[in-house]
Residue frames as a rotation matrix with the C-alpha (Angstrom) as fourth column:
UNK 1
0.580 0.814 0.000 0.00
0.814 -0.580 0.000 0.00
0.000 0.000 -1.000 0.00
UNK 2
-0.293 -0.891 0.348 1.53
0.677 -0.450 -0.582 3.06
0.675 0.065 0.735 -1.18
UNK 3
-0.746 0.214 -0.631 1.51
0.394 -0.621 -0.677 6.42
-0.537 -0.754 0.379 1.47
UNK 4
-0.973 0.207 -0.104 -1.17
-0.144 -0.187 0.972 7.60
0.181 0.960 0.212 -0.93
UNK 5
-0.157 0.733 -0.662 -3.72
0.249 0.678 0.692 5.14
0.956 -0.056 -0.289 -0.48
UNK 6
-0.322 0.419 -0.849 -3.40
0.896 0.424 -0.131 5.29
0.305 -0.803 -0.512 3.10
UNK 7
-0.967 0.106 -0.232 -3.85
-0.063 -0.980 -0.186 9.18
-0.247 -0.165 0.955 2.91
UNK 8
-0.672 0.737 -0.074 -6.74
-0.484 -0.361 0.797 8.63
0.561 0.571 0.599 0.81
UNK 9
0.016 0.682 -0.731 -8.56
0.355 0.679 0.642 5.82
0.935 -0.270 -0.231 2.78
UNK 10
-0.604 -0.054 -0.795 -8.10
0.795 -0.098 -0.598 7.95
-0.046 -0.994 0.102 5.96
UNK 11
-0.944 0.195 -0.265 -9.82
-0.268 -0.924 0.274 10.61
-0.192 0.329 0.925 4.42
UNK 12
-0.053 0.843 -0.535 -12.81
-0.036 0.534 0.845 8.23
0.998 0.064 0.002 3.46
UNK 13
-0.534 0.179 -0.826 -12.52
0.712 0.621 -0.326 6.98
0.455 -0.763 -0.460 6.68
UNK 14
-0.806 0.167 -0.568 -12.71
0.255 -0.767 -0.589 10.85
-0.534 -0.620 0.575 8.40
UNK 15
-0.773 0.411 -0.483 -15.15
-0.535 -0.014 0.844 11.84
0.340 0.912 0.231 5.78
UNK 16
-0.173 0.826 -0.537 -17.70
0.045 0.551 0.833 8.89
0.984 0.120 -0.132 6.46
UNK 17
-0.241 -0.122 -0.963 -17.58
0.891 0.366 -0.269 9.28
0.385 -0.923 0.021 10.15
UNK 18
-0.983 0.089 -0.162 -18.45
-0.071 -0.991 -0.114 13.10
-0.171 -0.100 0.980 10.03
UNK 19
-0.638 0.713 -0.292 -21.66
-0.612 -0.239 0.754 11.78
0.468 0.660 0.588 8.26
UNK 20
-0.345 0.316 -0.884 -22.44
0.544 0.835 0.086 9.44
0.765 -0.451 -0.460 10.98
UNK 21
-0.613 -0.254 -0.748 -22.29
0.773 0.007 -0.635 12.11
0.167 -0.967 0.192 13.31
UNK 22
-0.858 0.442 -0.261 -23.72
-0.514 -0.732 0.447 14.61
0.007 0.518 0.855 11.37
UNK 23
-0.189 0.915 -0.356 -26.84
-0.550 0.202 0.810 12.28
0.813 0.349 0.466 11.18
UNK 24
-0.494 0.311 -0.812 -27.10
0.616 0.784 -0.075 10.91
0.614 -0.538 -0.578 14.25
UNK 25
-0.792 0.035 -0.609 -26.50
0.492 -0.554 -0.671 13.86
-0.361 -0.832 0.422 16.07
UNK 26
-0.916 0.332 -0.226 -29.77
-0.357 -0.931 0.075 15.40
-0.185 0.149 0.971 13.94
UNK 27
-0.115 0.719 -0.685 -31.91
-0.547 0.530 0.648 12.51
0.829 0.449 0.332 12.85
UNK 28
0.559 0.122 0.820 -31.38
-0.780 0.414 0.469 10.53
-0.283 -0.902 0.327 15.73
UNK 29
-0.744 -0.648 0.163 -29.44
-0.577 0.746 0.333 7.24
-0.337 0.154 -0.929 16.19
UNK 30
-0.153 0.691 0.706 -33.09
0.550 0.653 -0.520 5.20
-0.821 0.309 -0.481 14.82
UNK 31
0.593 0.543 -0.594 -33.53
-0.255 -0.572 -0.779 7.58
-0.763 0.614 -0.201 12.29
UNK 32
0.365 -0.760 -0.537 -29.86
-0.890 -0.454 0.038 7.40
-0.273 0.465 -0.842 10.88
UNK 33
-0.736 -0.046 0.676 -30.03
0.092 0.982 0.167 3.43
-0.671 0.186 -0.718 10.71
UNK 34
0.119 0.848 0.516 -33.38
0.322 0.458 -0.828 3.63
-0.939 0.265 -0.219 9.26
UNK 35
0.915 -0.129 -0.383 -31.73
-0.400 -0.411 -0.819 5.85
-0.052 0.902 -0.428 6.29
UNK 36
-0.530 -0.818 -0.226 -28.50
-0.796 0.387 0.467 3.81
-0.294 0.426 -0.855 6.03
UNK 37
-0.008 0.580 0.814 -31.43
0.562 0.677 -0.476 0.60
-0.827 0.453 -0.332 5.61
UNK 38
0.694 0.455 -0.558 -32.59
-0.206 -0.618 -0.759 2.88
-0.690 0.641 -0.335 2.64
UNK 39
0.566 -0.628 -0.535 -29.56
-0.734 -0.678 0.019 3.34
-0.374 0.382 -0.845 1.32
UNK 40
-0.749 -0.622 0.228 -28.62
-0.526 0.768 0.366 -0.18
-0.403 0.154 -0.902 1.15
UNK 41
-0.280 0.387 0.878 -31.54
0.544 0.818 -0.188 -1.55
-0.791 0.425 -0.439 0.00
UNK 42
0.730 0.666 -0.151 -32.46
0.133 -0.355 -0.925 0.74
-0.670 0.656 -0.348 -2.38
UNK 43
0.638 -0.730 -0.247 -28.95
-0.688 -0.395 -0.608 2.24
0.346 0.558 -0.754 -3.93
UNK 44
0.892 -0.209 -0.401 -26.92
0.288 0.946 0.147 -0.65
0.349 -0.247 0.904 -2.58
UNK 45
-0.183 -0.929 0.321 -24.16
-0.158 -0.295 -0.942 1.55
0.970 -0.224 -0.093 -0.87
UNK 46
0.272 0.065 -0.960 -23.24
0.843 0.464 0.271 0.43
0.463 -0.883 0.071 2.61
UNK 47
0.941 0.028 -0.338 -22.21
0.236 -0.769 0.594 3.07
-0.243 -0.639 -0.730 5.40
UNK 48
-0.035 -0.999 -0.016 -18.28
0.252 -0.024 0.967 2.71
-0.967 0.030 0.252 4.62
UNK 49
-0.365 -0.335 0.869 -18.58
0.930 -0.087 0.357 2.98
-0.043 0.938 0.343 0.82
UNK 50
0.760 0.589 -0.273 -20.72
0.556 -0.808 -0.197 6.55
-0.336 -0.002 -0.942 1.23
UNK 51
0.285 -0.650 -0.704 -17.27
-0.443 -0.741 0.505 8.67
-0.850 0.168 -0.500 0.65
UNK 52
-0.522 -0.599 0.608 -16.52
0.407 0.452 0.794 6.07
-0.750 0.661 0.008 -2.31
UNK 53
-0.517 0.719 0.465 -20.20
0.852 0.483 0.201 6.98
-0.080 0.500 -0.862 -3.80
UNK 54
-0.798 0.110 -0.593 -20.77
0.298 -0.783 -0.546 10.81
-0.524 -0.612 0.592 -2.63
UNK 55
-0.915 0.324 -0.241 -22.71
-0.401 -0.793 0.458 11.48
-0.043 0.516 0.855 -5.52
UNK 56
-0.004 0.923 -0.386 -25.87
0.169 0.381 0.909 8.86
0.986 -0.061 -0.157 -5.32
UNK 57
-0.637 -0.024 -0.771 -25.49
0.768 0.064 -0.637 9.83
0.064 -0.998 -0.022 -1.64
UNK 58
-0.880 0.233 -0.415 -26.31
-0.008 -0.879 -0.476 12.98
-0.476 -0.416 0.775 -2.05
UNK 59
-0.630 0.721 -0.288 -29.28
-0.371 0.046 0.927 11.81
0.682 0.692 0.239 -4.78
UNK 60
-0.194 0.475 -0.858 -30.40
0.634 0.728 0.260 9.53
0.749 -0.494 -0.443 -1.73
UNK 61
-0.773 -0.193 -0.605 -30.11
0.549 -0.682 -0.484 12.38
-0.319 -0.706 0.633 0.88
UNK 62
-0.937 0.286 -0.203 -32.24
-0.350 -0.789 0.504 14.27
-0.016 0.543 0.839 -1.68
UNK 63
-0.483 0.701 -0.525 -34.63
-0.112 0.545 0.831 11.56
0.868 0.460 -0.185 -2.43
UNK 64
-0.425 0.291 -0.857 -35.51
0.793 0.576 -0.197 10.63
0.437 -0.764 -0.475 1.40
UNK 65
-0.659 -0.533 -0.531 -35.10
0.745 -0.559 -0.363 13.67
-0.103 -0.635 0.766 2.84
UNK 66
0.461 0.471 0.752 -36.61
0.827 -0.535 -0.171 16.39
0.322 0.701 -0.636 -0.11
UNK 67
0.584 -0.467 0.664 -35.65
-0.182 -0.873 -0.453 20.21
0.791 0.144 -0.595 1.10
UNK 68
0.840 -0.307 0.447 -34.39
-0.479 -0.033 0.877 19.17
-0.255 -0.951 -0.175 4.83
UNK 69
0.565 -0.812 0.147 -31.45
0.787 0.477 -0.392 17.01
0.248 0.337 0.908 2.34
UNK 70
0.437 -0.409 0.801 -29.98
-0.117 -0.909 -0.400 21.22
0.892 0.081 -0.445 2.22
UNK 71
0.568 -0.220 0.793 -29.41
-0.799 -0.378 0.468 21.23
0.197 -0.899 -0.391 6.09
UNK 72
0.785 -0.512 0.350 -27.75
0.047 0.612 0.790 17.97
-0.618 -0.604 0.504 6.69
UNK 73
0.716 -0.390 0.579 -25.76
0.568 -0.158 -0.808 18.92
0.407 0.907 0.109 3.51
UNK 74
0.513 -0.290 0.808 -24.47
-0.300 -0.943 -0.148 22.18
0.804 -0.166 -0.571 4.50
UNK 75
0.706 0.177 0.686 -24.08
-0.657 -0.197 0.727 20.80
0.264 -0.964 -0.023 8.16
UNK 76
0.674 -0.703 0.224 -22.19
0.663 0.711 0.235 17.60
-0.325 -0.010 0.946 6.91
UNK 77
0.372 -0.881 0.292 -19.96
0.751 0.101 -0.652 19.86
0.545 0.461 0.700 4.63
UNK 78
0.453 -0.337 0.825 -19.09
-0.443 -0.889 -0.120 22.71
0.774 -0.311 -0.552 7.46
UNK 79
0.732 -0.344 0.588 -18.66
-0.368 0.527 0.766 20.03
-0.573 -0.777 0.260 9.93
UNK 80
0.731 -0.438 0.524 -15.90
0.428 0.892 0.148 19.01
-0.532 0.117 0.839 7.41
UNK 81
0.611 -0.374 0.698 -14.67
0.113 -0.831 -0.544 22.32
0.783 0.411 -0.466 6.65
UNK 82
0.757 -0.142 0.637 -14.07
-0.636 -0.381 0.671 22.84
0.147 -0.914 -0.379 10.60
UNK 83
0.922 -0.225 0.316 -12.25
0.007 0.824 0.566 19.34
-0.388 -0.520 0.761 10.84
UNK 84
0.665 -0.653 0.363 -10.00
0.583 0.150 -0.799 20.17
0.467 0.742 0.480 7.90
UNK 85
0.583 -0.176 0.793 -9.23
-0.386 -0.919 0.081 23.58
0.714 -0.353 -0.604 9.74
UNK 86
0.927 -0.055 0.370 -8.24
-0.330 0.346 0.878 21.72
-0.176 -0.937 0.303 12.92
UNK 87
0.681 -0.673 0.289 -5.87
0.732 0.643 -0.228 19.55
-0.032 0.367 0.930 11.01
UNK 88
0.129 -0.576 0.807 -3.91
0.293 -0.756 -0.586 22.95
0.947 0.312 0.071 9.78
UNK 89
-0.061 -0.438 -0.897 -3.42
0.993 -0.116 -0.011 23.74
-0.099 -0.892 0.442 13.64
UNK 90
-0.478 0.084 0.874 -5.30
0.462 -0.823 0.332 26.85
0.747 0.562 0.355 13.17
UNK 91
-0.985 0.078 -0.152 -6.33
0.111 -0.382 -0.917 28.88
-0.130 -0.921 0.368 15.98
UNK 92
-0.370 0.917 0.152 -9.73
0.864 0.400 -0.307 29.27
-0.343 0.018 -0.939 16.80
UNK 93
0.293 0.463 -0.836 -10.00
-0.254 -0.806 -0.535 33.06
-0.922 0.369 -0.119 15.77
UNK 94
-0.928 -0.338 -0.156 -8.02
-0.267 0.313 0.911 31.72
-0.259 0.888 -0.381 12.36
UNK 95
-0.826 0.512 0.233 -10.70
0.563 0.762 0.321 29.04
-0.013 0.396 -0.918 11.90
UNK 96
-0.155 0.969 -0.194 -13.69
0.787 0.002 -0.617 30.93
-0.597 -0.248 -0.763 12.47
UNK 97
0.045 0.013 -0.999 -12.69
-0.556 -0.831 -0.035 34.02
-0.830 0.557 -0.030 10.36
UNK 98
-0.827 -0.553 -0.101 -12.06
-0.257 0.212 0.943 31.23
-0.500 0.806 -0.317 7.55
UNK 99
-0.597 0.753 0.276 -15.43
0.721 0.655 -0.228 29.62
-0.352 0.063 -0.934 8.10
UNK 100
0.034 0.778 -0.627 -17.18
0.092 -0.627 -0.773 33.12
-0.995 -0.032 -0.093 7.74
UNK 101
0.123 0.257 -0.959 -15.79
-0.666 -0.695 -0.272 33.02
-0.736 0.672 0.085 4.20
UNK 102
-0.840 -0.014 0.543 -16.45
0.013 0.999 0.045 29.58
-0.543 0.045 -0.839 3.51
C-alpha cells in the first residue's frame, strides 16, 4: 500500500464518520439506521462505501429527505470544513474568520 492510499482511505474513513455524526446527532441514532437501511436496499451503498459513492449519496439524501437534504448537507460539509481547519493547527479566531468566508 503506497503512502497515498493510506492518505486517501483515511480521508474516506474521516469523511464517512463526520456523516455518521452529522446524522445521528440530527436525525437521531433510529432515524440514521433507518436511512442507512434505505440506502442499502435501495442504492446498494453500505455506510463505509458513502465517501466512495458521494454522488448517489447525495441523490439519496435528496430523495428521502426532499428540502431538509440542504441542512444535513451544509451541516455535513461545514462540519468538514471545521475538521479540515483543525488539522492545519489553526487557531480558533483563524478558523472561524475562515469559516465566515467559507
Amino acid at each position: 500500500m503506497t503512502p497515498q492510499t493510506l492518505k486517501q482511505g483515511k480521508n474516506e474513513e474521516k469523511l464517512t464518520r463526520i456523516i455518521d455524526d452529522v446524522l445521528n446527532q440530527m436525525l437521531g441514532h433510529k432515524a440514521a439506521r433507518t436511512f442507512y437501511a434505505h440506502l442499502e436496499n435501495t442504492h446498494a451503498i453500505q455506510r463505509r462505501e458513502i465517501a466512495l459513492q458521494l454522488d448517489l449519496f447525495n441523490f439519496a439524501l435528496k430523495e428521502y429527505f426532499g428540502a431538509g437534504a440542504a441542512v444535513l448537507e451544509q451541516t455535513i460539509r461545514r462540519t468538514l470544513e471545521f475538521a479540515i481547519l483543525e488539522e492545519a493547527e489553526l487557531g480558533l479566531s483563524e478558523r472561524a474568520r475562515v469559516l465566515k468566508l467559507a
